[in-house]
BAFIGU-27235 format. One record per residue (C-alpha): residue number from 0; x, y, z; residue in three letters. Coordinates in Angstrom, 2 decimals. Example, Ala and Ser with C-alpha at 12.3 -4.5 7.8 and 13.67 -1.06 7.14 Angstrom:
residues 2
+-----+---------+---------+---------+------+
! pos !      c1 !      c2 !      c3 ! code !
+-----+---------+---------+---------+------+
!   0 !   12.30 !   -4.50 !    7.80 !  ALA !
!   1 !   13.67 !   -1.06 !    7.14 !  SER !
+-----+---------+---------+---------+------+
END
This chain:
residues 331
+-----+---------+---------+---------+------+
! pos !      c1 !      c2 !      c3 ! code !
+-----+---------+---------+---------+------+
!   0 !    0.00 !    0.00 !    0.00 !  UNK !
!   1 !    1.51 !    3.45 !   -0.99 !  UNK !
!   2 !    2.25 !    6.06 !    1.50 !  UNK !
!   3 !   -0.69 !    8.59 !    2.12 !  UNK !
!   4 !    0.08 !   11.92 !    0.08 !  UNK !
!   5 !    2.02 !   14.52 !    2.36 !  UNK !
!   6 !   -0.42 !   17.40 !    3.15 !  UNK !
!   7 !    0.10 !   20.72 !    4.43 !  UNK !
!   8 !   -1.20 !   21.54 !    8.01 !  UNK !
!   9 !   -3.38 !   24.84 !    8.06 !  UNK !
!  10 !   -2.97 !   26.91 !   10.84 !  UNK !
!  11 !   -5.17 !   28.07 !   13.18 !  UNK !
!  12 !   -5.38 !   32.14 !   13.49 !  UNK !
!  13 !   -4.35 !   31.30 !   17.41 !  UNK !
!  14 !   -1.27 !   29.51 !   16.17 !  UNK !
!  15 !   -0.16 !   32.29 !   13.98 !  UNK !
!  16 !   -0.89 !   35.68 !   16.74 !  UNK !
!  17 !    1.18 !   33.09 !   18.80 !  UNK !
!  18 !    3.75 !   32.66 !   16.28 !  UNK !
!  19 !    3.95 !   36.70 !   15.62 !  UNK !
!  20 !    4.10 !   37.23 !   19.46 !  UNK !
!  21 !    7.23 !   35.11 !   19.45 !  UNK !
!  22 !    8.59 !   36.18 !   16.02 !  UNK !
!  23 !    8.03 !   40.55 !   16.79 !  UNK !
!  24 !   11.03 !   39.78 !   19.52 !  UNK !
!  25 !   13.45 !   38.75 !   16.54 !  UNK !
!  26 !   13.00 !   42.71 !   15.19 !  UNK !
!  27 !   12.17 !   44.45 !   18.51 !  UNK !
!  28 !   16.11 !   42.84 !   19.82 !  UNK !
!  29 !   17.32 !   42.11 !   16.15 !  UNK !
!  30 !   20.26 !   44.00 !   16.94 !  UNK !
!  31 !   21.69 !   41.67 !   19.95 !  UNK !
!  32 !   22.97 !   38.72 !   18.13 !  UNK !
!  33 !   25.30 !   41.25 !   16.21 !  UNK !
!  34 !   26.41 !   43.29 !   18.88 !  UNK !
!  35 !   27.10 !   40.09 !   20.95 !  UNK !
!  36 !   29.17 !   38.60 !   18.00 !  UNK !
!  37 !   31.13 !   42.32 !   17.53 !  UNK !
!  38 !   31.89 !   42.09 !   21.52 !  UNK !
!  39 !   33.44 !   38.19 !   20.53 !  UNK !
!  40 !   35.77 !   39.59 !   18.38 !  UNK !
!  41 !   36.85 !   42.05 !   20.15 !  UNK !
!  42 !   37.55 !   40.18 !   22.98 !  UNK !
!  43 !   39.06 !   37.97 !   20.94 !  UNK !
!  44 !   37.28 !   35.05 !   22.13 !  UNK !
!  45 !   37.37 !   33.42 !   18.84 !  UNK !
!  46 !   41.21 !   33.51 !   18.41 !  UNK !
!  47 !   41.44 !   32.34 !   21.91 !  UNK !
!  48 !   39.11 !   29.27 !   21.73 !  UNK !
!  49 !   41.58 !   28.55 !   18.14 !  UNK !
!  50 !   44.49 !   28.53 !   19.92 !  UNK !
!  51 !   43.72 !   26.23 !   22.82 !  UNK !
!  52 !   44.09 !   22.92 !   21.99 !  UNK !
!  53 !   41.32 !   21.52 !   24.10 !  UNK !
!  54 !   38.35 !   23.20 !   25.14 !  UNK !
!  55 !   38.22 !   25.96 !   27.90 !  UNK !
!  56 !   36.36 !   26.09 !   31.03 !  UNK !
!  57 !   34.89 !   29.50 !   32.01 !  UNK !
!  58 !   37.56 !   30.17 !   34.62 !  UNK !
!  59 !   40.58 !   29.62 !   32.21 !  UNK !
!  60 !   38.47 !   31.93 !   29.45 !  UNK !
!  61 !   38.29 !   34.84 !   32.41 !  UNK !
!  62 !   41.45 !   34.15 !   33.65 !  UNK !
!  63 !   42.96 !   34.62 !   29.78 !  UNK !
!  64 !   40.55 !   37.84 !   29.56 !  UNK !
!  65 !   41.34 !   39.19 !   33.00 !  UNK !
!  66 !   37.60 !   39.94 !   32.77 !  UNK !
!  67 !   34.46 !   39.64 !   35.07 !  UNK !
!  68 !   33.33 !   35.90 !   35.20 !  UNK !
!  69 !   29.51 !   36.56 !   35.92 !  UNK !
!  70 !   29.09 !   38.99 !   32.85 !  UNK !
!  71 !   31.76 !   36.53 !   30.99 !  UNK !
!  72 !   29.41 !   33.49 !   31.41 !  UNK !
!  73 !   26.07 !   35.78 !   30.26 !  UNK !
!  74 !   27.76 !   36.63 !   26.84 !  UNK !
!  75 !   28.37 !   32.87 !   26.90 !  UNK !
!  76 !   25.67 !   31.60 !   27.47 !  UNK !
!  77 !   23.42 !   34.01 !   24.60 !  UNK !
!  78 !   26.26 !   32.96 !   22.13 !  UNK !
!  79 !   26.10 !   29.15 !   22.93 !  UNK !
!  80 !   22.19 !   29.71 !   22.18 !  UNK !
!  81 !   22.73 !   31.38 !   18.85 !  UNK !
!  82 !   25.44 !   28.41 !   18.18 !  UNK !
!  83 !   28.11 !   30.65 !   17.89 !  UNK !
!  84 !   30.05 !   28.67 !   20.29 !  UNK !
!  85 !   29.45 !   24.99 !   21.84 !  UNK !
!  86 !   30.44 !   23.20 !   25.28 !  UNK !
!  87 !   32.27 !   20.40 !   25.31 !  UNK !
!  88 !   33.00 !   18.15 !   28.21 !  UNK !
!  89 !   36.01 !   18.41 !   29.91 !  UNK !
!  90 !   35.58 !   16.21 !   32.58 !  UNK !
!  91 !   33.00 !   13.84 !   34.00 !  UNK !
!  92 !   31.75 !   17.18 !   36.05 !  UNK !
!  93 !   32.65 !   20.09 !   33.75 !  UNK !
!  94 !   32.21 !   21.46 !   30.44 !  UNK !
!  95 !   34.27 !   23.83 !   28.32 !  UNK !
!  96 !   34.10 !   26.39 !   25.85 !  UNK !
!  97 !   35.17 !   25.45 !   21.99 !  UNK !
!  98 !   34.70 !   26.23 !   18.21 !  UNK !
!  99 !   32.27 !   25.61 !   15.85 !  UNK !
! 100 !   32.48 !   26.47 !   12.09 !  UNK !
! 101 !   30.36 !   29.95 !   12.77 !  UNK !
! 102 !   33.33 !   31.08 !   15.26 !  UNK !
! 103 !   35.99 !   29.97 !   13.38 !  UNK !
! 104 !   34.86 !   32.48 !   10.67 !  UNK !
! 105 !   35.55 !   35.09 !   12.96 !  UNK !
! 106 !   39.30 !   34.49 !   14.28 !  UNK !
! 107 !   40.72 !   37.83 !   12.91 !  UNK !
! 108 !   43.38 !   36.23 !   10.73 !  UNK !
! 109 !   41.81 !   33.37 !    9.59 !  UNK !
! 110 !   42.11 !   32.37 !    5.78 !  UNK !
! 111 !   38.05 !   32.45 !    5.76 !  UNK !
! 112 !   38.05 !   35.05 !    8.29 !  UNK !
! 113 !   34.59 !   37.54 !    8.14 !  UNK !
! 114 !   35.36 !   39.31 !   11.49 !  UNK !
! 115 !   36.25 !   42.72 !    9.85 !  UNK !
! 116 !   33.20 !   42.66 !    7.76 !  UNK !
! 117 !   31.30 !   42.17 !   11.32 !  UNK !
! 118 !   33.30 !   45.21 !   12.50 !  UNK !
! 119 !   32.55 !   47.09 !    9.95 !  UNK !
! 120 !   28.85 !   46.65 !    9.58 !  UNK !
! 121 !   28.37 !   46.80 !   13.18 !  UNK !
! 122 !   30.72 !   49.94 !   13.31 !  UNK !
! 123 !   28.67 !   53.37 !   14.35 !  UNK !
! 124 !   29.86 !   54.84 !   10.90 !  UNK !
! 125 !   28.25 !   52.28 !    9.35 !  UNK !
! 126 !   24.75 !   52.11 !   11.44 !  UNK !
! 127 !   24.36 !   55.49 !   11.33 !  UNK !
! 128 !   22.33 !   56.04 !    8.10 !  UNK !
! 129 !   19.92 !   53.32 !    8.65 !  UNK !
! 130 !   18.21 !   55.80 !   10.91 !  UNK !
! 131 !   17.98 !   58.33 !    7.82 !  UNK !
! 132 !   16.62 !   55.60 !    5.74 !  UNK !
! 133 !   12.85 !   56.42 !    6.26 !  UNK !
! 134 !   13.56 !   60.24 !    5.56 !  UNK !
! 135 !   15.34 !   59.48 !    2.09 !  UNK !
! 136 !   12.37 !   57.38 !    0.82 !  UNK !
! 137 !   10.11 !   59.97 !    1.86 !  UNK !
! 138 !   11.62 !   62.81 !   -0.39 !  UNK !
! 139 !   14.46 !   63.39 !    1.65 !  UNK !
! 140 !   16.85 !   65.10 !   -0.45 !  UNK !
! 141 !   19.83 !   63.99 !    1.62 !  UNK !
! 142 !   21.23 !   60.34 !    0.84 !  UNK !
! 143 !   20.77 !   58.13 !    4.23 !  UNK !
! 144 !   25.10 !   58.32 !    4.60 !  UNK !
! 145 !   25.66 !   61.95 !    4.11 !  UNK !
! 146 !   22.42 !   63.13 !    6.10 !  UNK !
! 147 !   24.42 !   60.71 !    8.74 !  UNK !
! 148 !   28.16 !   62.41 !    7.87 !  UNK !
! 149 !   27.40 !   66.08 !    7.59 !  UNK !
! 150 !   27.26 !   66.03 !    3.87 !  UNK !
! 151 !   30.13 !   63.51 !    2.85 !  UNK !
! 152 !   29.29 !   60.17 !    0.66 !  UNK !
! 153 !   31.01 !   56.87 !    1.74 !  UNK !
! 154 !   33.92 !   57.38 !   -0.56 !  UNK !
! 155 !   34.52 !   60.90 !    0.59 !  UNK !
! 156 !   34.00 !   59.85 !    4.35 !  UNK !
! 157 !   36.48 !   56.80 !    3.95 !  UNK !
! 158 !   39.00 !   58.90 !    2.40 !  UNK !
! 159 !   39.23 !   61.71 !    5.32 !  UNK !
! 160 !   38.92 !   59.30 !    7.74 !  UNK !
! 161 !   41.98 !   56.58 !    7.89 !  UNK !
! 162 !   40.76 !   54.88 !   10.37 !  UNK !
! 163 !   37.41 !   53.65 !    9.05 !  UNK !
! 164 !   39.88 !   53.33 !    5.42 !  UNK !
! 165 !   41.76 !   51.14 !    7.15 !  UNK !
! 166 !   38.57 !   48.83 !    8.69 !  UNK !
! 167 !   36.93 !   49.43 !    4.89 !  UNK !
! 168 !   40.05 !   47.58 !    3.50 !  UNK !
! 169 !   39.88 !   45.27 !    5.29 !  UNK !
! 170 !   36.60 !   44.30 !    5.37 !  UNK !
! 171 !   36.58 !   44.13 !    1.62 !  UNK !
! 172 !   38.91 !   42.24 !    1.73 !  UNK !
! 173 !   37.51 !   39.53 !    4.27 !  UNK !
! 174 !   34.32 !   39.36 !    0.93 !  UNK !
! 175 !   37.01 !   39.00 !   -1.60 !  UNK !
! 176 !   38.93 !   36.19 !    0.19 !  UNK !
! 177 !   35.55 !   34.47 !    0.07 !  UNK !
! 178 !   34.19 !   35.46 !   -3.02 !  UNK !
! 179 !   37.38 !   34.62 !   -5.27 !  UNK !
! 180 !   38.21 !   31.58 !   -3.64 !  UNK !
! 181 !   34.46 !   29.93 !   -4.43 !  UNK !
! 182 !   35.22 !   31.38 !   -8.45 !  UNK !
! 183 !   38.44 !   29.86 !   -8.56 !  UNK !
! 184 !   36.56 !   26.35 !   -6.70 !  UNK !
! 185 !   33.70 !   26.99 !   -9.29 !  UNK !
! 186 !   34.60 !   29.03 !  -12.32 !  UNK !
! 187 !   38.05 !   28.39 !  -13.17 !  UNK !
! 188 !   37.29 !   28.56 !  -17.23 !  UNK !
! 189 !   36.55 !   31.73 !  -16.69 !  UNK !
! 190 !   40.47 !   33.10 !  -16.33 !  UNK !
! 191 !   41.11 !   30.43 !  -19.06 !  UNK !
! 192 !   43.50 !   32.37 !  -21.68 !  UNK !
! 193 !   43.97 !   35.44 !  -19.84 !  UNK !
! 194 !   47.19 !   36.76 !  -19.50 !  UNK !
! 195 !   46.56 !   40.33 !  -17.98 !  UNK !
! 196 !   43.51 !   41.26 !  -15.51 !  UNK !
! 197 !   42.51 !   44.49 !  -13.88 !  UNK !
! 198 !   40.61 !   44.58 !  -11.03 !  UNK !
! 199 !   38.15 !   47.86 !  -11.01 !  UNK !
! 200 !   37.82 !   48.93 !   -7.16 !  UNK !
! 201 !   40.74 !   46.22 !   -5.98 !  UNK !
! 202 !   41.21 !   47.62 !   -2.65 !  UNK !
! 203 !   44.19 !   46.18 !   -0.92 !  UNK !
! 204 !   44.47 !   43.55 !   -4.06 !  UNK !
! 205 !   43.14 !   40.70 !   -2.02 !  UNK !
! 206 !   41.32 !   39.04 !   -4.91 !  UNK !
! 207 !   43.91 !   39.56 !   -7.48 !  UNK !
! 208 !   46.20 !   37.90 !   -4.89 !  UNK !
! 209 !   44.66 !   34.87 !   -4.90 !  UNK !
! 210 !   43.73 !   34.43 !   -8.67 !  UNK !
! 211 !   48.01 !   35.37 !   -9.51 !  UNK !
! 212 !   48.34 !   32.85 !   -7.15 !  UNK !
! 213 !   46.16 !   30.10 !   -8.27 !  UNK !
! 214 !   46.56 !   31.15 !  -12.14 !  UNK !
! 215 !   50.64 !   32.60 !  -11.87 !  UNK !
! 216 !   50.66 !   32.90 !  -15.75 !  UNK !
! 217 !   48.33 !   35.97 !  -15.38 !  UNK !
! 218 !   49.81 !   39.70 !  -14.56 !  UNK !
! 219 !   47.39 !   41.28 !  -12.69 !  UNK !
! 220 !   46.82 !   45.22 !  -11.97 !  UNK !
! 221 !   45.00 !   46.16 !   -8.89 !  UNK !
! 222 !   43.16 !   49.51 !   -9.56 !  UNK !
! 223 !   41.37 !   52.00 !   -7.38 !  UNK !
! 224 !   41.62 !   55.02 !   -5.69 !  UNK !
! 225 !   45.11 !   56.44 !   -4.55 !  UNK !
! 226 !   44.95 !   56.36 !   -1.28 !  UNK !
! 227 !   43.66 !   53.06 !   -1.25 !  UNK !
! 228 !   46.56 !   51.37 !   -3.53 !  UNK !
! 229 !   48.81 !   53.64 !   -1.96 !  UNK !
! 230 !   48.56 !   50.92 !    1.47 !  UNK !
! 231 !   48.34 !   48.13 !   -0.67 !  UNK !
! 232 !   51.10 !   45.67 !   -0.06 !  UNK !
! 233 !   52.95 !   44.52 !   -2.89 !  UNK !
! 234 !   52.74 !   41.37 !   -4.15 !  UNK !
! 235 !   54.17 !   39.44 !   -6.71 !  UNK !
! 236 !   52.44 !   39.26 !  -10.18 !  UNK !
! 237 !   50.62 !   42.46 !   -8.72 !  UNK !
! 238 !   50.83 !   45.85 !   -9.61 !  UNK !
! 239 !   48.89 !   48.63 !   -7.73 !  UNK !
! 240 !   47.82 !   51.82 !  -10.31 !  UNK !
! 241 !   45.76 !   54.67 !   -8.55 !  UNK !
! 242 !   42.95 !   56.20 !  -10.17 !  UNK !
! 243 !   39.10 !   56.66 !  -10.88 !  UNK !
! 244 !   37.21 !   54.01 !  -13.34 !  UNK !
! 245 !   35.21 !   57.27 !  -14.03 !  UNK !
! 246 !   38.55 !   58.54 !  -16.01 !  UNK !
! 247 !   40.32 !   55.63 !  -17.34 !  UNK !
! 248 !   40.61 !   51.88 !  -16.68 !  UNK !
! 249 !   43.99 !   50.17 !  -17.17 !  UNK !
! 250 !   44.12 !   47.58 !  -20.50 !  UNK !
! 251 !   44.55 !   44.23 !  -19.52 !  UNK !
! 252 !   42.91 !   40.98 !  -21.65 !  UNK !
! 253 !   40.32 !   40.89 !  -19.05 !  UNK !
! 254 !   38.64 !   42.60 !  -16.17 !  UNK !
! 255 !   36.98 !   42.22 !  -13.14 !  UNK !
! 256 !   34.26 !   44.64 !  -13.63 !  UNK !
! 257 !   34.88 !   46.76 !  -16.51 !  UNK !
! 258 !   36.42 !   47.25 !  -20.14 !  UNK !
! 259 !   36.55 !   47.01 !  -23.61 !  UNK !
! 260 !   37.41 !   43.46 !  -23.65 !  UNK !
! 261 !   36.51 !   40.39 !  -21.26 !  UNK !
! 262 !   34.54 !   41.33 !  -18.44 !  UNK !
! 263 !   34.27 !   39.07 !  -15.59 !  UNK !
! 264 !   31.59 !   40.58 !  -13.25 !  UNK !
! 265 !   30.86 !   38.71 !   -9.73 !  UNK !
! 266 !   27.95 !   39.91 !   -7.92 !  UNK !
! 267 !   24.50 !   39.46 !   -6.21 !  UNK !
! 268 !   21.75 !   38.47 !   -8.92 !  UNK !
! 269 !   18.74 !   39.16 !   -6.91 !  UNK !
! 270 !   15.36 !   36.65 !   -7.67 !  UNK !
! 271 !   17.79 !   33.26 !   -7.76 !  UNK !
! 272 !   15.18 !   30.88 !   -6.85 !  UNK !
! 273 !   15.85 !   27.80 !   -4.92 !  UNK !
! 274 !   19.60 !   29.75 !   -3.85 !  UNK !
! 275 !   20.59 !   29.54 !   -0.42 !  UNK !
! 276 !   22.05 !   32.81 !    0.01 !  UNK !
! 277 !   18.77 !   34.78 !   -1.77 !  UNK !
! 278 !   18.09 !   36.20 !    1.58 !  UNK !
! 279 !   22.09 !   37.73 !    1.39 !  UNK !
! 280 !   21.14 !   39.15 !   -1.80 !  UNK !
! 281 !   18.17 !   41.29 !   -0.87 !  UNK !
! 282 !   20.07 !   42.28 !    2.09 !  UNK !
! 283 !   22.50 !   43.57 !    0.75 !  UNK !
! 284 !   20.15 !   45.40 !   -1.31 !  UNK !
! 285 !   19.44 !   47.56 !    1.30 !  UNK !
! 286 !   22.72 !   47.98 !    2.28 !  UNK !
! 287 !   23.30 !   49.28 !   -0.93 !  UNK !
! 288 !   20.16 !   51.77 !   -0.03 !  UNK !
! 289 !   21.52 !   52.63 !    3.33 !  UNK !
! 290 !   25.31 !   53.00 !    2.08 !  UNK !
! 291 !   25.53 !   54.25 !   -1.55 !  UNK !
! 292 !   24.01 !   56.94 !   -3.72 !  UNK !
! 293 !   23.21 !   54.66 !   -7.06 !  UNK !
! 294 !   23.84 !   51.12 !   -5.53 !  UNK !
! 295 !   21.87 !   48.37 !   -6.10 !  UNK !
! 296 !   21.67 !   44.76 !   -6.41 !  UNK !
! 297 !   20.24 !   43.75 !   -9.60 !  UNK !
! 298 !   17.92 !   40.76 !  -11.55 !  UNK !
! 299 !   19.01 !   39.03 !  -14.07 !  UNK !
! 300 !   16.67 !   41.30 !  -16.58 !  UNK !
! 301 !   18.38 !   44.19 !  -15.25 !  UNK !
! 302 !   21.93 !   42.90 !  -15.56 !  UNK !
! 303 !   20.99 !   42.39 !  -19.39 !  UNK !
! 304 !   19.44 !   45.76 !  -20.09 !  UNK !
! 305 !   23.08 !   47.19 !  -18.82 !  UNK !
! 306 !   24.84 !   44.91 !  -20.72 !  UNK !
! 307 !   22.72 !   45.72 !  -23.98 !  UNK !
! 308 !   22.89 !   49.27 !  -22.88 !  UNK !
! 309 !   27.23 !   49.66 !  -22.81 !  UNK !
! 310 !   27.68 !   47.98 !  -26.16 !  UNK !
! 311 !   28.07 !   44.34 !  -25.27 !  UNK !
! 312 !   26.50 !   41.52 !  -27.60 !  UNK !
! 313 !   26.25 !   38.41 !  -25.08 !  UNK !
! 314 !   26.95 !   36.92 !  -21.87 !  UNK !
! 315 !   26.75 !   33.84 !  -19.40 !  UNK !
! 316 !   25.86 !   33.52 !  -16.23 !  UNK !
! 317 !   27.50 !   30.90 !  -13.58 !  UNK !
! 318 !   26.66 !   30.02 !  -10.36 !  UNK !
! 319 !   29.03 !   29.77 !   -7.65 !  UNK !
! 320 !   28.69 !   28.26 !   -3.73 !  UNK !
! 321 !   28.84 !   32.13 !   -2.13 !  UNK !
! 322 !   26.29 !   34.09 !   -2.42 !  UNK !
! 323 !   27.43 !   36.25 !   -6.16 !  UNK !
! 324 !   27.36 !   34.59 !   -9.74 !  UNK !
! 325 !   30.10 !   34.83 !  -11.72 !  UNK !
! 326 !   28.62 !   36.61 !  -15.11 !  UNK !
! 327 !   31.07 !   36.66 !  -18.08 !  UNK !
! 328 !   30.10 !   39.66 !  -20.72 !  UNK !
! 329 !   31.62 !   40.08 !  -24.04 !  UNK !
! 330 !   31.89 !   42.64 !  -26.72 !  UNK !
+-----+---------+---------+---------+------+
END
């Protein structure tokens, strides 16, 4: 006898005010779970846990902070919840403190490390126009980041202030370290034949790093702004110009966001269906919102209007295991 057919339950309009009543907390405290992970890192409770080689009870973890147990064991305890962190026995009577795969993302010099993009978005220069957000959309004249930094855009901002230049940097280059890596896993054809590439808004040259490195027949130029290259560290197979894209782009076969030849775009293509990082994509969509003056993520549809739009002919589209797609564009 088959199996009965599987059937949705329907619920009740009790079950779903209870549900709401439950999930209103989520947005009312949204903002916990990231300023708990932010306090992590900067404790450096992830590096810690790293370099232990067995797991830590609560009074080696405050005796390696120098910090108050009691409050020590609270931030614990929320981040054990959110499975940031796990216990582990360490004898019959106690329990310790160790990694998971979540925390080990946010060691500060891991080679998957995320913690400075953490930093960053949980930095106040950074929250800041998400409070001007409604205003803009209402006719707001203002953009949401220079209502928030008495007139200055994000580039402008990042460029008087070293300090947040310095955490920008880096944070781009904790999303490049990811992003390349799962195009070189997924996409290798795409650097197939290349033997120059310049990458438009490079920052410290993180990506181009790692493609020289897995690809060392290709020369690569790391372009952006000068006082961005002007930190960059050199690198073999690299070479650092400073400019604008809005002036000129370096000539290379191929490059990683715009020119007249090969252009190898990887970004967010919002209305993926089925794609486990969709909800990444509209987020970031708002970040764009928050953050930018013209940003946006884009659909497919609107990729190929822009496309049609600068002169290009054709293009593919490949998916990756991060959240971008790698879309090739030709002349």
């Amino acid at each position: 006898m088959g199996s009965e057919p599987k059937r949705e339950r329907i619920h009740s309009k009790e079950e779903e005010e209870a549900a709401a009543q439950e999930e209103i907390w989520k947005y009312i405290l949204g903002f916990t779970p990231m300023a708990l992970v932010k306090c992590a890192i900067e404790l450096g409770i992830p590096d810690i846990l790293e370099n232990h080689e067995t797991p830590m009870t609560l009074a080696e973890l405050t005796s390696k902070l120098g910090c108050n147990q009691s409050s020590l064991y609270r931030i614990m305890r929320f981040l054990i919840h959110y499975k940031i962190f796990q216990e582990k026995p360490v004898s019959e009577t106690s329990v310790g403190y160790a990694q998971t795969s979540l925390s080990r993302l946010l060691t500060r010099h891991g080679e998957n490390s995320m913690a400075d993009l953490v930093l960053l978005e949980s930095s106040p220069v950074m929250l800041a126009p998400w409070h001007k957000l409604s205003a803009w959309v209402l006719g707001n004249k203002e953009l949401p980041f220079e209502a928030a930094h008495g007139g200055k855009d994000l580039w402008g901002f990042t460029a008087a202030n070293p300090g947040h230049s310095k955490l920008f940097d880096a944070a781009m280059a904790c999303d490049a370290r990811v992003a390349v890596a799962a195009v070189i896993e997924g996409c290798p054809k795409v650097f197939e034949g290349l033997k120059t590439m310049v990458d438009v808004g490079g920052g410290d040259g993180t990506a181009l790093r790692s493609i020289v490195k897995a690809f060392p027949w290709i020369k690569g130029i790391n372009f952006d702004l000068p006082h961005v290259v002007s930190v960059a560290p050199a690198a073999t197979g690299v070479e650092h110009v400073g400019g604008s894209m809005f002036d000129y782009v370096p000539k290379a076969d191929a490059a990683y966001f715009l020119d007249t030849g090969k252009v190898i775009i990887v970004e967010t293509i919002i209305g993926k269906k089925d794609h486990e990082f969709k909800g990444v994509g509209l987020m970031l969509d708002m970040v764009m919102m928050a953050h930018t003056s013209n940003g946006k993520e884009r659909t497919l549809e609107e990729w190929a209007y822009v496309f049609h739009e600068a002169g290009f002919s054709r293009y593919t589209v490949n998916h990756i295991q991060s959240y971008p797609s790698v879309i090739e564009v030709y002349p």
